[in-house]
Chimera marker file (.cmm) of the C-alpha trace (Angstrom):
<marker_set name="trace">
<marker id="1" x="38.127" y="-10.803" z="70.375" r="1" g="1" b="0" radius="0.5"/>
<marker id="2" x="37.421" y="-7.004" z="70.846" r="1" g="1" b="0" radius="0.5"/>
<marker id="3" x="37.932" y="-5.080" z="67.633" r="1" g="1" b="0" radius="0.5"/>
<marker id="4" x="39.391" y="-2.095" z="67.330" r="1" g="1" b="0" radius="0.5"/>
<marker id="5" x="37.906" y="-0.553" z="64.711" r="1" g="1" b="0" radius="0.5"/>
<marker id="6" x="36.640" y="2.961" z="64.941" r="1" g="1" b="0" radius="0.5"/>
<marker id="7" x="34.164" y="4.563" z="63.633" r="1" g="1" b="0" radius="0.5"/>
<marker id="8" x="34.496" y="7.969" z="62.254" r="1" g="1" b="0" radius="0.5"/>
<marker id="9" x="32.055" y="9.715" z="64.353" r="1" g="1" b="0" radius="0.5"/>
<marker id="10" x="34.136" y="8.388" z="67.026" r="1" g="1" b="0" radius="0.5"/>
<marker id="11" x="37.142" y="8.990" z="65.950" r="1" g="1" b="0" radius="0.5"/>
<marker id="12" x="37.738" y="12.782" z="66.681" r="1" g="1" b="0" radius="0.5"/>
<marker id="13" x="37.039" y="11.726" z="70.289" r="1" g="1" b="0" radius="0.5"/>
<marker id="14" x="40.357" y="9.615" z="70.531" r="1" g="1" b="0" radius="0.5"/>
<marker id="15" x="42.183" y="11.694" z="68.405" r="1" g="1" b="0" radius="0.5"/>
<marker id="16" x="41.599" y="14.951" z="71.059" r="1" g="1" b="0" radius="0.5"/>
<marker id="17" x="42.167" y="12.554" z="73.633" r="1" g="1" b="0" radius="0.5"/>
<marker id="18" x="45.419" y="11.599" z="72.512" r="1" g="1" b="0" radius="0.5"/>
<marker id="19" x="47.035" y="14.553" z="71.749" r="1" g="1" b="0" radius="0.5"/>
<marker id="20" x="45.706" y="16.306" z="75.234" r="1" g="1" b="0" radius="0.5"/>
<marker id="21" x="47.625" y="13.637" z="76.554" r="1" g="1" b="0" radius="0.5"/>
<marker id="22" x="50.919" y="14.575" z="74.352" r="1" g="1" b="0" radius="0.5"/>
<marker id="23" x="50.171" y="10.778" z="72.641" r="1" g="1" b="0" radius="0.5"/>
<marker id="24" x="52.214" y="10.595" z="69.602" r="1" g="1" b="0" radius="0.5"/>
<marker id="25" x="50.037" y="9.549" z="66.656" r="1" g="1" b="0" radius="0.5"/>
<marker id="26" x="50.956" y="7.486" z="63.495" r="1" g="1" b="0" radius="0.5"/>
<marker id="27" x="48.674" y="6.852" z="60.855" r="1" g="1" b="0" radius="0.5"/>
<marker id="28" x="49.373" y="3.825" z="58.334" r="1" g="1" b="0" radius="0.5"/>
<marker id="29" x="47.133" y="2.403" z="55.701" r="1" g="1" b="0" radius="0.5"/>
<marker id="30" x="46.829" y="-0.557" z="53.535" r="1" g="1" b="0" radius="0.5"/>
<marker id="31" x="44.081" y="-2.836" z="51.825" r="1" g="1" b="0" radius="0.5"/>
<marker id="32" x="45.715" y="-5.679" z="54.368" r="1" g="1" b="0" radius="0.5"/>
<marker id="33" x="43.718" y="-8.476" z="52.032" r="1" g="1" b="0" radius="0.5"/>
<marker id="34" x="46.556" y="-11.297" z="52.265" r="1" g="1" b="0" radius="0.5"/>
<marker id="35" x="48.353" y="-10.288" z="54.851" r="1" g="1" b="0" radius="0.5"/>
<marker id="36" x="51.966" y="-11.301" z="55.056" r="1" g="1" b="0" radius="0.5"/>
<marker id="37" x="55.359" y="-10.930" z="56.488" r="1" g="1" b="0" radius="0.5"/>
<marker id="38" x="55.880" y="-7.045" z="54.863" r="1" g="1" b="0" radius="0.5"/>
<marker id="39" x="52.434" y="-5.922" z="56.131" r="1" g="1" b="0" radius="0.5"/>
<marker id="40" x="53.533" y="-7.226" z="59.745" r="1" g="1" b="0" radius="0.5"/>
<marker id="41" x="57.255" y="-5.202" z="59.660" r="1" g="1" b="0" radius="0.5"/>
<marker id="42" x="55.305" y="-2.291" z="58.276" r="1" g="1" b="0" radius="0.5"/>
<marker id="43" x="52.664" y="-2.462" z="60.509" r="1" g="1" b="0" radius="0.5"/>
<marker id="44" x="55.420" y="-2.642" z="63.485" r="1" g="1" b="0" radius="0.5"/>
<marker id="45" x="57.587" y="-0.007" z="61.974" r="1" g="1" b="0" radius="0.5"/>
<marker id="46" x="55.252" y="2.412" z="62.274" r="1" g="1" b="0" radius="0.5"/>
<marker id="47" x="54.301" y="1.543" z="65.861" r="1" g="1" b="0" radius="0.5"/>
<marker id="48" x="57.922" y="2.346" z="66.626" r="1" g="1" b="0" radius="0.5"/>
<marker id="49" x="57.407" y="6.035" z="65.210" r="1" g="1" b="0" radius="0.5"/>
<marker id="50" x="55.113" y="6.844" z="68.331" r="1" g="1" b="0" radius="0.5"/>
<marker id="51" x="53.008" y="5.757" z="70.630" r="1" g="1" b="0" radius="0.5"/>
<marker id="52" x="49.364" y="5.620" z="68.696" r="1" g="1" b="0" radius="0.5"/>
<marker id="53" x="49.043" y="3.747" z="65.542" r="1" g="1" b="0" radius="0.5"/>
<marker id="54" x="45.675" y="4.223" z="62.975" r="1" g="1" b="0" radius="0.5"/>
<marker id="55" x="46.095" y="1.804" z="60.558" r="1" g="1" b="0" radius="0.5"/>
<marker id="56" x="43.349" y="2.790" z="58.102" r="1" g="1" b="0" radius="0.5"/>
<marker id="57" x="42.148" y="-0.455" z="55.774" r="1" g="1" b="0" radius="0.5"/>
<marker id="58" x="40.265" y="-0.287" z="52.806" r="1" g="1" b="0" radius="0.5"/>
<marker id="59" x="36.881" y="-0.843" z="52.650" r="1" g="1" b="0" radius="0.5"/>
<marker id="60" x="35.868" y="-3.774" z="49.869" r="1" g="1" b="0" radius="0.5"/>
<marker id="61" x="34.235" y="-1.257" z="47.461" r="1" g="1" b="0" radius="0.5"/>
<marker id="62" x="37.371" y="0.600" z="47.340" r="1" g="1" b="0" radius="0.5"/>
<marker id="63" x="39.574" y="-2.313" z="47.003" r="1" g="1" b="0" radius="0.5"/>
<marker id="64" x="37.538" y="-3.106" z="44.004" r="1" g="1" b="0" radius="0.5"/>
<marker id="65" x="38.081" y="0.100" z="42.846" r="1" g="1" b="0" radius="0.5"/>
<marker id="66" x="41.993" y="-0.295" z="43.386" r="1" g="1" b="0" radius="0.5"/>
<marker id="67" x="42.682" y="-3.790" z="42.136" r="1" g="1" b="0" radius="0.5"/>
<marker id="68" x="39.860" y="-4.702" z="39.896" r="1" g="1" b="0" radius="0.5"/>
<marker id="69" x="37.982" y="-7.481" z="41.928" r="1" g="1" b="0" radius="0.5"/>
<marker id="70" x="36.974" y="-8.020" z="45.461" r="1" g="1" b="0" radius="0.5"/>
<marker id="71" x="39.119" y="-8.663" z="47.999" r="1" g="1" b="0" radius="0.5"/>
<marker id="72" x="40.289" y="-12.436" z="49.049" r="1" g="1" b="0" radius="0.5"/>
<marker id="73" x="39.234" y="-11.855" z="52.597" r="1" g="1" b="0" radius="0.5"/>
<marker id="74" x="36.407" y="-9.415" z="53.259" r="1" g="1" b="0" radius="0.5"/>
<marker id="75" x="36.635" y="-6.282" z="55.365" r="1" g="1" b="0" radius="0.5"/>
<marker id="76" x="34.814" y="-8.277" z="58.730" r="1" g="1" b="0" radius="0.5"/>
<marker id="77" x="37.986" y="-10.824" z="58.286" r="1" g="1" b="0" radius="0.5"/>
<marker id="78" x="40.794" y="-8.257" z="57.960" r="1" g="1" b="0" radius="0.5"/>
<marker id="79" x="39.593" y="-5.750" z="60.708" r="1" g="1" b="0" radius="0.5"/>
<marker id="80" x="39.457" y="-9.254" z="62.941" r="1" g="1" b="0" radius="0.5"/>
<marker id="81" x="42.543" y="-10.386" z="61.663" r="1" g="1" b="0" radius="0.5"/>
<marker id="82" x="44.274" y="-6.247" z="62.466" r="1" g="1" b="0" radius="0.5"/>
<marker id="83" x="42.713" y="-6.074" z="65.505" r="1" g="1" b="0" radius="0.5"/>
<marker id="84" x="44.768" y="-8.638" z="67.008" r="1" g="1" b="0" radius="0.5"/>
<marker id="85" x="47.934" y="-7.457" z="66.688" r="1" g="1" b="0" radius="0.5"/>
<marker id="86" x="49.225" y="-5.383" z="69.351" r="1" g="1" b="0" radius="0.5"/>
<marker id="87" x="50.816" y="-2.992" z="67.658" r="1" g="1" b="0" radius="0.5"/>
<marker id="88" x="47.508" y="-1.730" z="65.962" r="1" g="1" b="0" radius="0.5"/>
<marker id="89" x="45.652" y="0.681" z="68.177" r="1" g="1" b="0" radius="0.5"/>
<marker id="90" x="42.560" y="1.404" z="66.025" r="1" g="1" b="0" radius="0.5"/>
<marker id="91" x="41.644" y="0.628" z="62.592" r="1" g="1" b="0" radius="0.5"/>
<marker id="92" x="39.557" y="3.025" z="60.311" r="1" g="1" b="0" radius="0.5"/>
<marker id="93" x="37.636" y="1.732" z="57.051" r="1" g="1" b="0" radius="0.5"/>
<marker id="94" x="38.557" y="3.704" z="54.518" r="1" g="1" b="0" radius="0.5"/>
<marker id="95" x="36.142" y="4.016" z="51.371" r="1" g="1" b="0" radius="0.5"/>
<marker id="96" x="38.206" y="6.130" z="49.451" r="1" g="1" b="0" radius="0.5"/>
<marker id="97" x="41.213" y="5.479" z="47.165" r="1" g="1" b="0" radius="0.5"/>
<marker id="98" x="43.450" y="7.470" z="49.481" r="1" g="1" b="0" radius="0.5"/>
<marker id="99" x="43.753" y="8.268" z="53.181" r="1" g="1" b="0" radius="0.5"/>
<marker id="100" x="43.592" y="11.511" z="52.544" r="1" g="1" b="0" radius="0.5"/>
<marker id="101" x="40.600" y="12.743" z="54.119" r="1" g="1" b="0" radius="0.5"/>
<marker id="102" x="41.467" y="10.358" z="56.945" r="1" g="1" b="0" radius="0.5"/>
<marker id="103" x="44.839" y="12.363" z="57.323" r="1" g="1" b="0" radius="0.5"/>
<marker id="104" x="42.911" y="15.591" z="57.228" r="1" g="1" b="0" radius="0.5"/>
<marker id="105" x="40.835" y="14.561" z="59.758" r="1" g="1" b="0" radius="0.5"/>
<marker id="106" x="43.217" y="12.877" z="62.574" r="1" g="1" b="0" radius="0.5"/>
<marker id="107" x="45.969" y="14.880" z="61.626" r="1" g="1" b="0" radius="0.5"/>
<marker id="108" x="48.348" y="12.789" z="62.577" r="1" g="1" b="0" radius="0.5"/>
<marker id="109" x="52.335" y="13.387" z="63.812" r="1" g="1" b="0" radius="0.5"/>
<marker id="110" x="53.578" y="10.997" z="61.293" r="1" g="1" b="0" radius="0.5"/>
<marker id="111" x="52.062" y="9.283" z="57.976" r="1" g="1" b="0" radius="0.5"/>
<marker id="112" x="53.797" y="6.028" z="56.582" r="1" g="1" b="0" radius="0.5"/>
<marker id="113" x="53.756" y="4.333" z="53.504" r="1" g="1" b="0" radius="0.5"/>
<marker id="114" x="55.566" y="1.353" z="52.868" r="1" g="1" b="0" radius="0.5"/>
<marker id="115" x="59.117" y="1.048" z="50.939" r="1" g="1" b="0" radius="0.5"/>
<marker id="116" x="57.995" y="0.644" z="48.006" r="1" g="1" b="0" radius="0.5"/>
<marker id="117" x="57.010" y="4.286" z="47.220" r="1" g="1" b="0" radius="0.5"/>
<marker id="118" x="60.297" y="5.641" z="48.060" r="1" g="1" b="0" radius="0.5"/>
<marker id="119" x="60.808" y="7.950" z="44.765" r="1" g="1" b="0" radius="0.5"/>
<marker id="120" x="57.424" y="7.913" z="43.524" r="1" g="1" b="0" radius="0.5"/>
<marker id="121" x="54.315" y="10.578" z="44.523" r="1" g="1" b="0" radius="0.5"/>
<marker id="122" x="51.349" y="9.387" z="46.033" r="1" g="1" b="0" radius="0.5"/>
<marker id="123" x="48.024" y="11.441" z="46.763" r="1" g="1" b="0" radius="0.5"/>
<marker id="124" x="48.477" y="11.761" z="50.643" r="1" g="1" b="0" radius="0.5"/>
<marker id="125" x="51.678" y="13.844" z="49.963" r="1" g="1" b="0" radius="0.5"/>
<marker id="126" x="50.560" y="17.055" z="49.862" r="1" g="1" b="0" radius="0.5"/>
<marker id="127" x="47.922" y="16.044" z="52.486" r="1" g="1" b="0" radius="0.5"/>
<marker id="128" x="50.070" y="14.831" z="55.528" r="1" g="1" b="0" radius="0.5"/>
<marker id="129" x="52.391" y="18.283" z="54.231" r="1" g="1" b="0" radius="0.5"/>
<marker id="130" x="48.908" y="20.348" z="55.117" r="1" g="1" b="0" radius="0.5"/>
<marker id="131" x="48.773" y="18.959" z="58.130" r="1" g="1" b="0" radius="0.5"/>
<marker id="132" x="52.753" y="19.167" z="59.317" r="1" g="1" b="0" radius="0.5"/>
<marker id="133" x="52.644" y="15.346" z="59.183" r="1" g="1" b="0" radius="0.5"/>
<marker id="134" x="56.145" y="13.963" z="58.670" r="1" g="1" b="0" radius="0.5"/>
<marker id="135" x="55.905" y="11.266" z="55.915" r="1" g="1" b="0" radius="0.5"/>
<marker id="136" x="57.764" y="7.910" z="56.851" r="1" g="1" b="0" radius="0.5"/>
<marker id="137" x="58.652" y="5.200" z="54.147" r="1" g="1" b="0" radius="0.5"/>
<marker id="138" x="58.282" y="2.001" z="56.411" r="1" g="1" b="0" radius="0.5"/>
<marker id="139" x="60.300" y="-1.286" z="55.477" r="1" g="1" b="0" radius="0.5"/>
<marker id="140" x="62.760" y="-3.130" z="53.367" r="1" g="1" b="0" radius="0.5"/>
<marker id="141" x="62.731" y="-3.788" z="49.875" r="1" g="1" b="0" radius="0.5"/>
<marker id="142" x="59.385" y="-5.020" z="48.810" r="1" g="1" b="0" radius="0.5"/>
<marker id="143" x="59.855" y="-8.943" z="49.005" r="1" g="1" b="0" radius="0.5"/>
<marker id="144" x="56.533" y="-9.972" z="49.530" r="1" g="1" b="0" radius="0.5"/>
<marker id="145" x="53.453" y="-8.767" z="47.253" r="1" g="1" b="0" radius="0.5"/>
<marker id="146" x="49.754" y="-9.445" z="48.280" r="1" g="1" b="0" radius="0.5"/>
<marker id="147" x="49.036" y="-9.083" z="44.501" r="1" g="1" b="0" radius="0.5"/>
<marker id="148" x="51.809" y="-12.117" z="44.045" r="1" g="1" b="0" radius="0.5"/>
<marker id="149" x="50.545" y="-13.903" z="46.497" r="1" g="1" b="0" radius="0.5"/>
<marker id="150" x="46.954" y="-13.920" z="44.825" r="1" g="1" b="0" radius="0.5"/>
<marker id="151" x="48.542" y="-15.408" z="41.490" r="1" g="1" b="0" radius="0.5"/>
<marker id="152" x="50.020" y="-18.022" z="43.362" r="1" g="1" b="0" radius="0.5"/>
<marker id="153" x="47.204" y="-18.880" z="45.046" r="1" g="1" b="0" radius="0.5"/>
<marker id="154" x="44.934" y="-18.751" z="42.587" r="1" g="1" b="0" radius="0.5"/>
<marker id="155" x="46.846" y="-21.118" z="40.222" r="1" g="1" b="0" radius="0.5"/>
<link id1="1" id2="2" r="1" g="1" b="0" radius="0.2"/>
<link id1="2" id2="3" r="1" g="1" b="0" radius="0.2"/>
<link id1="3" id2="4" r="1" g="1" b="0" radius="0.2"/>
<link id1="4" id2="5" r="1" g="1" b="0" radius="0.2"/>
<link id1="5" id2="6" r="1" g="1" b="0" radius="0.2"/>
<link id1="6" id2="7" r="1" g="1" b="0" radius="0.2"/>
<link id1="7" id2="8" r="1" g="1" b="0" radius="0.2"/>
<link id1="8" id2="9" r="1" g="1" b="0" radius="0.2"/>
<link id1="9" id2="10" r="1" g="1" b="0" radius="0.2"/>
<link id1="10" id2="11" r="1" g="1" b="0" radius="0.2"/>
<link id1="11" id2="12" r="1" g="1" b="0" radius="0.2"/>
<link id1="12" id2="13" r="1" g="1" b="0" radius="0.2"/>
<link id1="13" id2="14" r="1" g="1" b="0" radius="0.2"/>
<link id1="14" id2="15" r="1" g="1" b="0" radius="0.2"/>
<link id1="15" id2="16" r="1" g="1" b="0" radius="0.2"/>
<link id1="16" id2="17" r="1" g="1" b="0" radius="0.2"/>
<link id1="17" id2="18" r="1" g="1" b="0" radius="0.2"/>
<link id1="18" id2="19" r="1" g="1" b="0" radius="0.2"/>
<link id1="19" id2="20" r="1" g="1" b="0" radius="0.2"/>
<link id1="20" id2="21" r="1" g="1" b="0" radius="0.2"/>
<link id1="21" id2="22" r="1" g="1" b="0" radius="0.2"/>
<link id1="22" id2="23" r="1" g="1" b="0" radius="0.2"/>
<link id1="23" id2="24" r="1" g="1" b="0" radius="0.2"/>
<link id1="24" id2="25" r="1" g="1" b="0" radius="0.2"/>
<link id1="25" id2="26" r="1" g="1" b="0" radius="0.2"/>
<link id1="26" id2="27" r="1" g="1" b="0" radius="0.2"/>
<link id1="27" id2="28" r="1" g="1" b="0" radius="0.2"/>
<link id1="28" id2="29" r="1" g="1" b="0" radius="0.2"/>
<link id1="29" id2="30" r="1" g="1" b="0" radius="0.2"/>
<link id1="30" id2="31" r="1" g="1" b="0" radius="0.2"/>
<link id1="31" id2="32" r="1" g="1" b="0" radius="0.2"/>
<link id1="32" id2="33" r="1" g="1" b="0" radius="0.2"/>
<link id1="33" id2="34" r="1" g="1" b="0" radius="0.2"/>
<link id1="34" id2="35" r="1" g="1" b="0" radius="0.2"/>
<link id1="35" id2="36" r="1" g="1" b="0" radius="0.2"/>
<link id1="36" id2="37" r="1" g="1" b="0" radius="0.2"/>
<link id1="37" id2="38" r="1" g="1" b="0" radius="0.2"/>
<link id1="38" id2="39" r="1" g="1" b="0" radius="0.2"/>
<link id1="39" id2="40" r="1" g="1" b="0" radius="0.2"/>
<link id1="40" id2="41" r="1" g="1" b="0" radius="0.2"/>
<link id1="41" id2="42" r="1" g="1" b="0" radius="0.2"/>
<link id1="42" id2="43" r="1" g="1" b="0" radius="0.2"/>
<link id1="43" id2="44" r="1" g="1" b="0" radius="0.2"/>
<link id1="44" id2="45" r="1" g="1" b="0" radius="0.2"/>
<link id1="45" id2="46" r="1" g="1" b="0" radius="0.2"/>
<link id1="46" id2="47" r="1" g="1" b="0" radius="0.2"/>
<link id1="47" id2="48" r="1" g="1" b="0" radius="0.2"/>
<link id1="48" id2="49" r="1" g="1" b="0" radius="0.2"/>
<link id1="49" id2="50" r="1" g="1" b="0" radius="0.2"/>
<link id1="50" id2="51" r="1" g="1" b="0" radius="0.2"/>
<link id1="51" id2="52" r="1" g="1" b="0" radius="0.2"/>
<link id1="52" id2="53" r="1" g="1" b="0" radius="0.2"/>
<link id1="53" id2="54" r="1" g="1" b="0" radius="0.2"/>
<link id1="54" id2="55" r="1" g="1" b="0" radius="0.2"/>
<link id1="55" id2="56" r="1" g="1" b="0" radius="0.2"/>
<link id1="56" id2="57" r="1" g="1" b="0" radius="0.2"/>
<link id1="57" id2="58" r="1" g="1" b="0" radius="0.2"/>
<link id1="58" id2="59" r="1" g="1" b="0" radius="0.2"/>
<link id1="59" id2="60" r="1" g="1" b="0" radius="0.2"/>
<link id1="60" id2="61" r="1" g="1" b="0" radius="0.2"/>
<link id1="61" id2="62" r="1" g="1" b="0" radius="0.2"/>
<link id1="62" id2="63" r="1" g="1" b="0" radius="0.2"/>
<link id1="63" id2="64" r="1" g="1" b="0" radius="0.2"/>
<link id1="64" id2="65" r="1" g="1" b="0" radius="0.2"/>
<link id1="65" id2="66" r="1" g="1" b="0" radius="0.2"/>
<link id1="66" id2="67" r="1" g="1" b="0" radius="0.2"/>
<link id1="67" id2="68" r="1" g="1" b="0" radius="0.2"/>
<link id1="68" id2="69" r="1" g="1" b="0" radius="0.2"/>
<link id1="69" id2="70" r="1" g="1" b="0" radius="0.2"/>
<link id1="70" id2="71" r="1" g="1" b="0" radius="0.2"/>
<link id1="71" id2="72" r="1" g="1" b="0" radius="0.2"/>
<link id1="72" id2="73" r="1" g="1" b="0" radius="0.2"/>
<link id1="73" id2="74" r="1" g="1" b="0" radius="0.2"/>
<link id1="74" id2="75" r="1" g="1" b="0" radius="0.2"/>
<link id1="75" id2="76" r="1" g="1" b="0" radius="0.2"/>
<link id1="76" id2="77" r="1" g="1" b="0" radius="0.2"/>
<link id1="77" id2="78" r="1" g="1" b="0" radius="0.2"/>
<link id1="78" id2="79" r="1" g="1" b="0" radius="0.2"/>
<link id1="79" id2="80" r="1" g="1" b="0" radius="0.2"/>
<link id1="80" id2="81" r="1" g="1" b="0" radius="0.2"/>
<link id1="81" id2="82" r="1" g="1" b="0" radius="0.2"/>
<link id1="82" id2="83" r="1" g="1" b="0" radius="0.2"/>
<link id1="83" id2="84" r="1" g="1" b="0" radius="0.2"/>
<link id1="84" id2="85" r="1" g="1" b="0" radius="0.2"/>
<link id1="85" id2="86" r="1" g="1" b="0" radius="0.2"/>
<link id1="86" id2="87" r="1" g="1" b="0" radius="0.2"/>
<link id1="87" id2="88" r="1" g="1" b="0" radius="0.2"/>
<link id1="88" id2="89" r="1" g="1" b="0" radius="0.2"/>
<link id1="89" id2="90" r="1" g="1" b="0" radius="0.2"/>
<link id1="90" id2="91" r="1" g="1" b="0" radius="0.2"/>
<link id1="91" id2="92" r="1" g="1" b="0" radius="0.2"/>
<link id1="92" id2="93" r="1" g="1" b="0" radius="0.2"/>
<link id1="93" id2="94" r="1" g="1" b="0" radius="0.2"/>
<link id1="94" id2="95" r="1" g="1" b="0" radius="0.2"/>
<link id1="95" id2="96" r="1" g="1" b="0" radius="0.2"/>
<link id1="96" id2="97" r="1" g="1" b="0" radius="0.2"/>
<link id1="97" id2="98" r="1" g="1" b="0" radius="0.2"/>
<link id1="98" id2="99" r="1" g="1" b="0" radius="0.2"/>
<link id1="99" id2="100" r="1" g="1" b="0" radius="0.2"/>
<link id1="100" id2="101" r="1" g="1" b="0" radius="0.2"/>
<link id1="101" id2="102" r="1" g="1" b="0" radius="0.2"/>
<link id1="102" id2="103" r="1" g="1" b="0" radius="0.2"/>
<link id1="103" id2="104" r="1" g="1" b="0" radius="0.2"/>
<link id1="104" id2="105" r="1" g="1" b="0" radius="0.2"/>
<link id1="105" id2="106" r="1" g="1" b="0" radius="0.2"/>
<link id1="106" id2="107" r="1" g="1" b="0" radius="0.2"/>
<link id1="107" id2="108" r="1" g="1" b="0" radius="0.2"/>
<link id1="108" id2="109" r="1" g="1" b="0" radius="0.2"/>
<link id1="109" id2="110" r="1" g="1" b="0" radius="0.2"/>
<link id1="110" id2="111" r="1" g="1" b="0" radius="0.2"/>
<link id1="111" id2="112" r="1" g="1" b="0" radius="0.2"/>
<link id1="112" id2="113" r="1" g="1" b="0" radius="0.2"/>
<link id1="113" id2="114" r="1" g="1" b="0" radius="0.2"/>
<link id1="114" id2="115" r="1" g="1" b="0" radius="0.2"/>
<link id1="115" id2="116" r="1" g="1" b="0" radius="0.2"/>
<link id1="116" id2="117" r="1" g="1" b="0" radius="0.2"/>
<link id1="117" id2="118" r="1" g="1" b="0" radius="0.2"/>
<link id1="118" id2="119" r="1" g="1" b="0" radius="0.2"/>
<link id1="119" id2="120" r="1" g="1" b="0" radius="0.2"/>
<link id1="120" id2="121" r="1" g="1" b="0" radius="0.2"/>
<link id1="121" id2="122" r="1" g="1" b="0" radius="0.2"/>
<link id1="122" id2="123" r="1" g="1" b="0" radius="0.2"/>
<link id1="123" id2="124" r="1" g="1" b="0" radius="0.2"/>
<link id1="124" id2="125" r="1" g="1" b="0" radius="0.2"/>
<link id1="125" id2="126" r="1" g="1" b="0" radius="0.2"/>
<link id1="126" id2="127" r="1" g="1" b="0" radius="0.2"/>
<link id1="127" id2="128" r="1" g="1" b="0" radius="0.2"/>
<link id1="128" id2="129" r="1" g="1" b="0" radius="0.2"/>
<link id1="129" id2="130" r="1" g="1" b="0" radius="0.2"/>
<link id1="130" id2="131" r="1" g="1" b="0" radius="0.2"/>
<link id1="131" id2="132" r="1" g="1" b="0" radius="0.2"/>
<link id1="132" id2="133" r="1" g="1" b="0" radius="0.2"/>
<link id1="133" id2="134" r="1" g="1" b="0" radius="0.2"/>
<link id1="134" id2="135" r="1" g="1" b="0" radius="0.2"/>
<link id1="135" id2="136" r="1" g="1" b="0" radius="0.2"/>
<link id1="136" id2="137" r="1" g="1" b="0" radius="0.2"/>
<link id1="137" id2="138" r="1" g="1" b="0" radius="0.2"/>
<link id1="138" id2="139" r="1" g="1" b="0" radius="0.2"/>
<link id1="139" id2="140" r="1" g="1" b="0" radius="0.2"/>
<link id1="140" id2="141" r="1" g="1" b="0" radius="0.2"/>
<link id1="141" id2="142" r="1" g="1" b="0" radius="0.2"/>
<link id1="142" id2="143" r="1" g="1" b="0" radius="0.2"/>
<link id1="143" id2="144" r="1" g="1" b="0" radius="0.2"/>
<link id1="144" id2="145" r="1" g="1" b="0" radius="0.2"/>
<link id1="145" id2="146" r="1" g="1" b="0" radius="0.2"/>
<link id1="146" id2="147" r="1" g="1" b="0" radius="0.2"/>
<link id1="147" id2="148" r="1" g="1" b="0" radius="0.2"/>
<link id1="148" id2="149" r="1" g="1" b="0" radius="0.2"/>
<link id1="149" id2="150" r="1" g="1" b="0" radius="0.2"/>
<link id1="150" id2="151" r="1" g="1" b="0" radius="0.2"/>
<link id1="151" id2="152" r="1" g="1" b="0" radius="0.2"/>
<link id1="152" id2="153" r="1" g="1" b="0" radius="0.2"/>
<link id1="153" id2="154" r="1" g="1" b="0" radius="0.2"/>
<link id1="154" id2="155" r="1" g="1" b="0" radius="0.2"/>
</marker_set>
């Protein structure tokens, strides 16, 4: 299976690319470690927004960082796992807490975060508003919850 992960050296390359060619581009992001039903409408949710879709994933460091332990699957396993869904055009490992510099970099036409933060600030905010990114909450209610998932799992 070809992945689809990008490097970021690379990644101003397609970026240009796509927006000579008047590509739409929607950037998404998510630590993806049990993926489940949520991740999937949000992933295809976004892809609906446009017609290029970044999903950046965290890197295991900065999962670590997030959560407190390592991830369930490791970063080879989810960028396999992303890179087969159709909807996902590239992925992007992301070793920072945020997608911020990742949003100041592609500057993309749309950022999403999931449902779950409508109400709330989160650090890409202000970033995506830099950029004249329009911020998408993606989803339903938040039924599923990698973090719930884990408990169970782990019981």
């Amino acid at each position: 299976m070809r992945s689809k992960r990008l490097q970021e050296k690379n990644l101003l390359q397609y970026v240009n690319h796509y927006k000579r060619s008047d590509k739409t581009i929607i950037l998404a992001g998510g630590c993806f470690d049990l993926f489940h039903p949520g991740h999937l409408e949000y992933l295809h949710g976004a892809k609906d927004l446009g017609d290029i879709l970044i999903v950046g994933i965290n890197s295991d460091d900065s999962i670590q960082s997030i959560k407190g332990k390592r991830p369930l699957f490791p970063l080879k396993e989810r960028v396999a796992f992303l890179s087969s869904l159709e909807c996902v055009d590239h992925l992007l490992v992301i070793p920072d807490l945020t997608l911020v510099r990742a949003i100041q970099i592609i500057k993309p036409h749309f950022f999403v975060k999931g449902i779950d933060y409508q109400g709330k600030t989160f650090p890409e905010q202000q970033a995506a508003k830099d950029v004249g990114a329009d911020i998408k909450l993606i989803g339903e209610k938040k039924l599923y919850s990698s973090t719930q998932l884990k408990k169970i799992y782990e019981r």
